[in-house]
DSSP file (Angstrom, degrees, kcal/mol; ACC not computed):
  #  RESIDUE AA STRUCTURE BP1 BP2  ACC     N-H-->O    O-->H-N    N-H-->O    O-->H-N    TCO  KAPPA ALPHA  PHI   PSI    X-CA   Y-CA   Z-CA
    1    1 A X              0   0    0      0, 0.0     2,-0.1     0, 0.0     3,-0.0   0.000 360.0 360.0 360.0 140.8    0.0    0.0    0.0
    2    2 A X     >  -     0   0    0      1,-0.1     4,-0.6     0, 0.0     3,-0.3  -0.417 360.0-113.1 -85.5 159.9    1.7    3.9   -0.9
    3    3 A X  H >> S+     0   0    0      1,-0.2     3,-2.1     2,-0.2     4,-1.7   0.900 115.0  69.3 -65.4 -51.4    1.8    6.3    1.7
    4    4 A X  H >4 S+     0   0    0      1,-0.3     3,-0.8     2,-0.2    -1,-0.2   0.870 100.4  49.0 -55.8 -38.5   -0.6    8.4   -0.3
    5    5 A X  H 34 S+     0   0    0     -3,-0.3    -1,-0.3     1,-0.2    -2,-0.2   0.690 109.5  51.7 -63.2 -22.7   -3.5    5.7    0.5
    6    6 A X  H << S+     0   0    0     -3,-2.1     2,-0.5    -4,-0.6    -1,-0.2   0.784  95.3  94.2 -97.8 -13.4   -2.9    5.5    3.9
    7    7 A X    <<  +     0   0    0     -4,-1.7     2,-0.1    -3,-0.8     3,-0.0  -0.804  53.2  62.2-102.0 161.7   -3.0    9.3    4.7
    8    8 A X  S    S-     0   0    0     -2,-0.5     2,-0.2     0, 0.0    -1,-0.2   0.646  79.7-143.4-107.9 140.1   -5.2   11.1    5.7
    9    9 A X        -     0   0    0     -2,-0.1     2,-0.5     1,-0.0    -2,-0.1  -0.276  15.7-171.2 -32.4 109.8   -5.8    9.3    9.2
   10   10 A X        -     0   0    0     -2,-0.2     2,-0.2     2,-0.0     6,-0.1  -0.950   3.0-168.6-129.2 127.5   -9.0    9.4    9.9
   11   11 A X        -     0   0    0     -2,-0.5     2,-0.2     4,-0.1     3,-0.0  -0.791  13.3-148.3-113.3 167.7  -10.1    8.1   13.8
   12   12 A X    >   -     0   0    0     -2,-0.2     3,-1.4     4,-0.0     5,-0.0  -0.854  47.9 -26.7-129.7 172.6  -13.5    7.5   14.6
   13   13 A X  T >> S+     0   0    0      1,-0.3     3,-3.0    -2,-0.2     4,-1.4   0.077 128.9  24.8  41.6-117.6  -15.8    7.9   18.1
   14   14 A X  H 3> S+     0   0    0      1,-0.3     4,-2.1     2,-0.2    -1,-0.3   0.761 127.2  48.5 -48.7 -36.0  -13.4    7.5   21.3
   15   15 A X  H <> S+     0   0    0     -3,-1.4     4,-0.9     2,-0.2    -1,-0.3   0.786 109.5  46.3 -79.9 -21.8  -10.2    8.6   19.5
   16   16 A X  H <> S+     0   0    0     -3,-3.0     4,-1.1     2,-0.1    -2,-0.2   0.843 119.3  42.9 -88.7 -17.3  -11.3   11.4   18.0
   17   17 A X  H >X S+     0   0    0     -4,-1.4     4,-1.4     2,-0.2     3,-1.0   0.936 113.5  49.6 -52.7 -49.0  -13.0   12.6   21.4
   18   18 A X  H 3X S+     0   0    0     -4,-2.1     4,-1.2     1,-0.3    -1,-0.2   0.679 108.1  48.0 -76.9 -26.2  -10.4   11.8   23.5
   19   19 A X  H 3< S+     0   0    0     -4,-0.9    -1,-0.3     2,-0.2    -2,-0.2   0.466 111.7  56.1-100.1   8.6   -7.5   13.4   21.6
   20   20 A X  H XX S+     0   0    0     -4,-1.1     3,-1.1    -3,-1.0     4,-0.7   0.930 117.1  36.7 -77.8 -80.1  -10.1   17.2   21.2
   21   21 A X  H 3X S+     0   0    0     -4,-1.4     4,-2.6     1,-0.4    37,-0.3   0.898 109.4  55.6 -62.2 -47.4  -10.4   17.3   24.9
   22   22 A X  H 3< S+     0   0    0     -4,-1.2    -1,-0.4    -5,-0.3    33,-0.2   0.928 114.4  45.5 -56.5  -7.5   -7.0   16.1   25.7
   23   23 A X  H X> S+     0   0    0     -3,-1.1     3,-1.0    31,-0.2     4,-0.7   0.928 116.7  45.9 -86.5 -61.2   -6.2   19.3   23.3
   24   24 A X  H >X S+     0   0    0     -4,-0.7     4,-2.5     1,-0.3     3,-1.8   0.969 115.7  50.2   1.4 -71.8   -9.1   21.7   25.4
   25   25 A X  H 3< S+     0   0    0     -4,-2.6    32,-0.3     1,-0.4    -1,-0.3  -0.079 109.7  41.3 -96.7  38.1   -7.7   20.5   28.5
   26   26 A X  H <> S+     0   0    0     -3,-1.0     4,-1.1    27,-0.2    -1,-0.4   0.316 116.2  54.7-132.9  -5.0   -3.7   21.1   28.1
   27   27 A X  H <X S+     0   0    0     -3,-1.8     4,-2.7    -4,-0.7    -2,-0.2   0.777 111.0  43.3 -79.4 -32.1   -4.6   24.5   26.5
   28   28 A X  H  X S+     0   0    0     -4,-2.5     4,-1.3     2,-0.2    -3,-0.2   0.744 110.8  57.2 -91.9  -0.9   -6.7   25.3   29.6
   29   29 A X  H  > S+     0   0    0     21,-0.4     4,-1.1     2,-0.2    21,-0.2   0.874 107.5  45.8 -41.8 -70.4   -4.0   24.0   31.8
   30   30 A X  H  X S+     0   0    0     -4,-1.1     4,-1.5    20,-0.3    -2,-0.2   0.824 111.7  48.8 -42.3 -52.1   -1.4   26.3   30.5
   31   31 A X  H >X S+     0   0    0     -4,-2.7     4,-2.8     2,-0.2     3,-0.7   0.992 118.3  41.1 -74.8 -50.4   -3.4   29.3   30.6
   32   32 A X  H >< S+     0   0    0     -4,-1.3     3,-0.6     1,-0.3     4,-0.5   0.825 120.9  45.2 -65.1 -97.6   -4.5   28.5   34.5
   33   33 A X  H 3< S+     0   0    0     -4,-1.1    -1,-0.3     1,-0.2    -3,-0.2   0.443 120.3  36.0 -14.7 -45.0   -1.0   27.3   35.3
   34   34 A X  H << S+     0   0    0     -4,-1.5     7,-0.4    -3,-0.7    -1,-0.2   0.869 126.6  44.7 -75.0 -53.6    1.1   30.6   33.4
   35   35 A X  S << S+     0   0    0     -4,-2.8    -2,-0.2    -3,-0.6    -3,-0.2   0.979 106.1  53.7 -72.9 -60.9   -1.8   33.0   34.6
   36   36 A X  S    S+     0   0    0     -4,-0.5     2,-0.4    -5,-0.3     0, 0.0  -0.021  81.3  40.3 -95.5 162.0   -2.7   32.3   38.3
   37   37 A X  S    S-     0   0    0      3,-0.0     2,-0.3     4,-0.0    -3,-0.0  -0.627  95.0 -50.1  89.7-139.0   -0.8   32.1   41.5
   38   38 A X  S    S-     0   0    0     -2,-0.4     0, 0.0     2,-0.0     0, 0.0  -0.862  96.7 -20.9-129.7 157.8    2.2   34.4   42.9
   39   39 A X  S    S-     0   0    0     -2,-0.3     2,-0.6     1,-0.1    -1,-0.0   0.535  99.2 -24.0  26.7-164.1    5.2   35.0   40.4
   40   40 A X        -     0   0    0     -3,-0.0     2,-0.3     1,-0.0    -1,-0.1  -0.650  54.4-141.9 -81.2 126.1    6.6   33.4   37.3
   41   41 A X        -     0   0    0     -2,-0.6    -2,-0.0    -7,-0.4    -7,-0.0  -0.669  27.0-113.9 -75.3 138.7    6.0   29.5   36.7
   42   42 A X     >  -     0   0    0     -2,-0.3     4,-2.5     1,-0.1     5,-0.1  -0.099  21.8-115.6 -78.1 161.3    8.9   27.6   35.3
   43   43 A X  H  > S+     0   0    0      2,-0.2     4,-3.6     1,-0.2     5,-0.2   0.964 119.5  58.3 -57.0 -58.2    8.4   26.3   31.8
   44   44 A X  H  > S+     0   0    0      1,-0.2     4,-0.8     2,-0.2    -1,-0.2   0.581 108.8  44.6 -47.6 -23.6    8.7   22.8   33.3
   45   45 A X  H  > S+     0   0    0      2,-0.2     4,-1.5     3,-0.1    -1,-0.2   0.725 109.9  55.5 -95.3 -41.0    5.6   23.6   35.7
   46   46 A X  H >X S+     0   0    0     -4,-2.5     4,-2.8     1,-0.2     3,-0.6   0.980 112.5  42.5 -58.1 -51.7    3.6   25.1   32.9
   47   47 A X  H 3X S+     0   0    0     -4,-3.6     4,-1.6     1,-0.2     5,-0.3   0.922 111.9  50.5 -54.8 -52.9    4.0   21.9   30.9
   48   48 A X  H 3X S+     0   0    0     -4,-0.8     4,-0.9    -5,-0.2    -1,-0.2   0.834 115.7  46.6 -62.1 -14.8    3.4   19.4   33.8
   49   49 A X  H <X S+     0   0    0     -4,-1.5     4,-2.1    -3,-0.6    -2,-0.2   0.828 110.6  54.4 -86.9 -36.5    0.2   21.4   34.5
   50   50 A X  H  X S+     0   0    0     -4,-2.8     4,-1.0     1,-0.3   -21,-0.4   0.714 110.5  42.3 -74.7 -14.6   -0.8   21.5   30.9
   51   51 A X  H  X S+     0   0    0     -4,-1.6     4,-0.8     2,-0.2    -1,-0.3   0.500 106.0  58.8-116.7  -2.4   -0.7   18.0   30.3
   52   52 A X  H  X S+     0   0    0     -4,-0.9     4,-0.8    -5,-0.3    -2,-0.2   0.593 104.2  53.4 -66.5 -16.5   -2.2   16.9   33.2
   53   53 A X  H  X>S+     0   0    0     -4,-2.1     4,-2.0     2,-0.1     5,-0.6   0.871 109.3  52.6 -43.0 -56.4   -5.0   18.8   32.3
   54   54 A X  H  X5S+     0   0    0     -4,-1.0     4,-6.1     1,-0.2     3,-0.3   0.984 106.5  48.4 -17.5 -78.2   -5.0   17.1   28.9
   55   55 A X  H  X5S+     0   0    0     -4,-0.8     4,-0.8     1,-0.3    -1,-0.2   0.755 116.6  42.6 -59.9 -41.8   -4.9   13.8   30.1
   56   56 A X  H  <5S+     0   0    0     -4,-0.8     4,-0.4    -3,-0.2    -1,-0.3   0.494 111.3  51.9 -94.8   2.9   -8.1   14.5   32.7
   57   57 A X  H  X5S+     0   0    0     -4,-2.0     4,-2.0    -3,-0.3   -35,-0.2   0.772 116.0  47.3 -88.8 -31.7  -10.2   16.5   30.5
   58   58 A X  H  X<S+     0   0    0     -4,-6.1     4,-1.0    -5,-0.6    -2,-0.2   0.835 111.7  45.6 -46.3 -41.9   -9.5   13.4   28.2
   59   59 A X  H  X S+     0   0    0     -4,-0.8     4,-1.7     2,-0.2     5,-0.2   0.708 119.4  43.0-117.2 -52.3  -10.2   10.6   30.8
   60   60 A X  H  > S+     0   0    0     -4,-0.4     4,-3.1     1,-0.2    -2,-0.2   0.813 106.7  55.7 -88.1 -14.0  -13.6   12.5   32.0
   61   61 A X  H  X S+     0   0    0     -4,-2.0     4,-2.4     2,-0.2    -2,-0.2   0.856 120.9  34.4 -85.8 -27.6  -14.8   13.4   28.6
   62   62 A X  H  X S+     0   0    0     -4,-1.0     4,-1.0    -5,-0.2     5,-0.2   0.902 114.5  58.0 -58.0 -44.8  -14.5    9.1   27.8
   63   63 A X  H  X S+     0   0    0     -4,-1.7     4,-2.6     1,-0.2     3,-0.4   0.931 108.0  40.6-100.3 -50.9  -15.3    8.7   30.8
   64   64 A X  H  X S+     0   0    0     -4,-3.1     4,-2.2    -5,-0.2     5,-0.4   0.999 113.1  53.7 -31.8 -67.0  -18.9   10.8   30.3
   65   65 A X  H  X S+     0   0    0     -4,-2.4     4,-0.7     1,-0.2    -2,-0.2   0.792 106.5  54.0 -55.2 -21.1  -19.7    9.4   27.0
   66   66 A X  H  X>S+     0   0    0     -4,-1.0     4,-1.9    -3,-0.4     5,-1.9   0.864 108.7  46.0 -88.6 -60.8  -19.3    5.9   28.6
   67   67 A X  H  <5S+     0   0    0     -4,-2.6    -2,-0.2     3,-0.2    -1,-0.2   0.955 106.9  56.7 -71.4 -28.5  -21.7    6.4   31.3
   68   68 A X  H  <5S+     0   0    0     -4,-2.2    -2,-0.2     1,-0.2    -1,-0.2   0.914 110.7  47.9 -45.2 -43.2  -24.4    8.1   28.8
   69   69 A X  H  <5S-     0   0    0     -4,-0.7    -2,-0.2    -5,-0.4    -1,-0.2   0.593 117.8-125.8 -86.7 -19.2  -24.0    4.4   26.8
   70   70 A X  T  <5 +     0   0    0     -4,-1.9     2,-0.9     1,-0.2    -3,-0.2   0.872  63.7 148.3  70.3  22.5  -24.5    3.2   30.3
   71   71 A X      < -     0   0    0     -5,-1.9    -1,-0.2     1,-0.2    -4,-0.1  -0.759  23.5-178.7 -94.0  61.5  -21.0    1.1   29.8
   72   72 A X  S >> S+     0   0    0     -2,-0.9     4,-1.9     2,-0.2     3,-1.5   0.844  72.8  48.5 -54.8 -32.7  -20.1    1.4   33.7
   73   73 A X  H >> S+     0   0    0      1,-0.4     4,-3.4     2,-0.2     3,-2.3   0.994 115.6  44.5 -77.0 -54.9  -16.7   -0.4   33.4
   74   74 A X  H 34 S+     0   0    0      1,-0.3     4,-0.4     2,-0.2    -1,-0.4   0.270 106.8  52.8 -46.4   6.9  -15.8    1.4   30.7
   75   75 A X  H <4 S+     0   0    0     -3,-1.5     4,-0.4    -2,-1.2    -1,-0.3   0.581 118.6  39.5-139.0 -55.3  -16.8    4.5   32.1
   76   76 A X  H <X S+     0   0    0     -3,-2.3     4,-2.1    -4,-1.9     5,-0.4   0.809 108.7  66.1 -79.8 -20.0  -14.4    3.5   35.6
   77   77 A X  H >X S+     0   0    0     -4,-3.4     4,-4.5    -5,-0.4     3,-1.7   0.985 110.8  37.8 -51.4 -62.9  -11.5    2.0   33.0
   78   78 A X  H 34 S+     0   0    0     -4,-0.4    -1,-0.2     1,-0.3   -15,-0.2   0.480 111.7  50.8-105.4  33.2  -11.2    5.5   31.9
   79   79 A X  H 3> S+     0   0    0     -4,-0.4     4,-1.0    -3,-0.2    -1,-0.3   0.524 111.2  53.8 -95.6 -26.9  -11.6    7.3   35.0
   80   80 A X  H <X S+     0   0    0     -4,-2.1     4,-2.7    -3,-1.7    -2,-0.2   0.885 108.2  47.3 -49.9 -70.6   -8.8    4.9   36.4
   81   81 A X  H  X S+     0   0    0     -4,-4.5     4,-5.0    -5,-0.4    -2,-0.1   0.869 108.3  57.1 -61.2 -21.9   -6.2    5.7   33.5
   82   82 A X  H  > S+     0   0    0      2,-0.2     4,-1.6     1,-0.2    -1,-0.2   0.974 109.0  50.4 -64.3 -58.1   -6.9    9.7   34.0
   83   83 A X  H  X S+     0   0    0     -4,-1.0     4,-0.7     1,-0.3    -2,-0.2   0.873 117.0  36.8 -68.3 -40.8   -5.9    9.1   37.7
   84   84 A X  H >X S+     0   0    0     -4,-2.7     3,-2.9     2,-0.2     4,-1.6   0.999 114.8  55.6 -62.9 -55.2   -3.1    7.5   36.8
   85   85 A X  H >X S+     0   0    0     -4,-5.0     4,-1.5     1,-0.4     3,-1.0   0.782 104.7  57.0  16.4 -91.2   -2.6    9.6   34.0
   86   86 A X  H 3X S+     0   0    0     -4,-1.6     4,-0.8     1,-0.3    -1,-0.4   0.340 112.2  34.3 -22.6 -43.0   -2.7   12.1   36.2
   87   87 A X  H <X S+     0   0    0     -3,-2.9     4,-1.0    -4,-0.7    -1,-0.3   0.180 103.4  70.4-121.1  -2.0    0.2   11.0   38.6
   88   88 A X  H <X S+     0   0    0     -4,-1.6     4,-1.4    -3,-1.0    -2,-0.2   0.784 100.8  45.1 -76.1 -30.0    2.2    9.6   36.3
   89   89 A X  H  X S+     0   0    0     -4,-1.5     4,-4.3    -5,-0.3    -2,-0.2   0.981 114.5  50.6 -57.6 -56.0    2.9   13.1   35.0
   90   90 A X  H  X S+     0   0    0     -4,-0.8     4,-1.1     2,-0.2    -1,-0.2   0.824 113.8  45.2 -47.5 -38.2    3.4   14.5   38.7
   91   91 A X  H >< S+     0   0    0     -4,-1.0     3,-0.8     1,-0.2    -1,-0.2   0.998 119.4  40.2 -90.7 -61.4    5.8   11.8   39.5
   92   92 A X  H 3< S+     0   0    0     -4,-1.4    -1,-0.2     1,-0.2    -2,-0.2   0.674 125.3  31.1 -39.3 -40.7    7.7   12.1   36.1
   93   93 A X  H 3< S+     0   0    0     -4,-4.3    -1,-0.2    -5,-0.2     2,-0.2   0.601  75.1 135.6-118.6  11.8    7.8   15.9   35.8
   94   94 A X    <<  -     0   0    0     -4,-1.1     2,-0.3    -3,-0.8   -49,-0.1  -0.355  47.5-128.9 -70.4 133.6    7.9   17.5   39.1
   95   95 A X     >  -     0   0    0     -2,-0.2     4,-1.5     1,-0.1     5,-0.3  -0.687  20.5-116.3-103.2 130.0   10.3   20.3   39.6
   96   96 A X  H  > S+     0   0    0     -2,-0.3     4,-1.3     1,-0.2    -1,-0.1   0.684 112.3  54.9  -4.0 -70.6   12.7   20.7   42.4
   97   97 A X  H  > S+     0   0    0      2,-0.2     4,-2.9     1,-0.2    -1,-0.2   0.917 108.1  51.1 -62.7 -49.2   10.6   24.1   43.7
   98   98 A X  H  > S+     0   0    0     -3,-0.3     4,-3.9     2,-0.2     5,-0.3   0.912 102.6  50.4   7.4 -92.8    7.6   22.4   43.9
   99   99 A X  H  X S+     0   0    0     -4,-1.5     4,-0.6     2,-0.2    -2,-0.2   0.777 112.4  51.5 -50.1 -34.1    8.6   19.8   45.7
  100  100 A X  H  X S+     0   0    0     -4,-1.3     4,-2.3    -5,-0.3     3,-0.4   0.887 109.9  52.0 -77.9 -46.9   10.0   22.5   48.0
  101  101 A X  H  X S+     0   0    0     -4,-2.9     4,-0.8     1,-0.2    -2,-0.2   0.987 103.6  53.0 -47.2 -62.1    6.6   24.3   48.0
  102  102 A X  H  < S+     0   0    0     -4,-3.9    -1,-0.2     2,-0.2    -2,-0.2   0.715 104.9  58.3 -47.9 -27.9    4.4   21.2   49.0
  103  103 A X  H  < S+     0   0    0     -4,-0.6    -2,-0.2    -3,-0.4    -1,-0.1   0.926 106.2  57.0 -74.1 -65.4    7.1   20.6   52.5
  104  104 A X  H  <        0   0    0     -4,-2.3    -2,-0.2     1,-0.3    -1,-0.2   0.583 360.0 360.0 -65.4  -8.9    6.0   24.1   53.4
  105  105 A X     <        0   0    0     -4,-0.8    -1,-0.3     0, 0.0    -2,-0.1   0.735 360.0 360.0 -92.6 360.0    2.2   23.9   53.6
């Protein structure tokens, strides 16, 4: 098969949902993460904030559609993977100052 046949990629239902909101939800990450709090956020902090947004606007917008269909496991499958999701980013990108922030409260 040629490359020309194979593009353009086209996903249907749960892949194309999942990857709009994970797109939403690392853009509204970024802006709440860059805008809000006290001083400048590190690049590294913006990013870990924006894509754990992603990753749970992703994971709840499946995770909606699933319980609408009435498909409970499916519905907790991908409410599960956000929450990992979700802490796999913290574990993996947390910066040094952070970590120092979180001792003080």
């Amino acid at each position: 098969m040629s490359a020309a046949r194979m593009l353009p990629v086209r996903f249907s239902g749960a892949a194309r949902t999942g990857g709009r909101e994970f797109v939403r939800g690392c853009v509204a990450g970024a802006c709440l993460a860059a805008f809000q709090g006290r001083g400048s956020r590190s690049a590294r902090h913006v990013s870990r904030l924006a894509l754990q947004g992603g990753v749970a606007m992703a994971a709840g917008a499946l995770s909606a559609d699933a319980l609408l269909a009435r498909e409970y496991w499916r519905a907790a499958t991908f409410a599960a993977l956000g929450a990992a999701g979700v802490l796999a980013m913290e574990r993996m990108l947390r910066c040094g100052a952070d970590e120092n922030d979180m001792e003080k409260m």
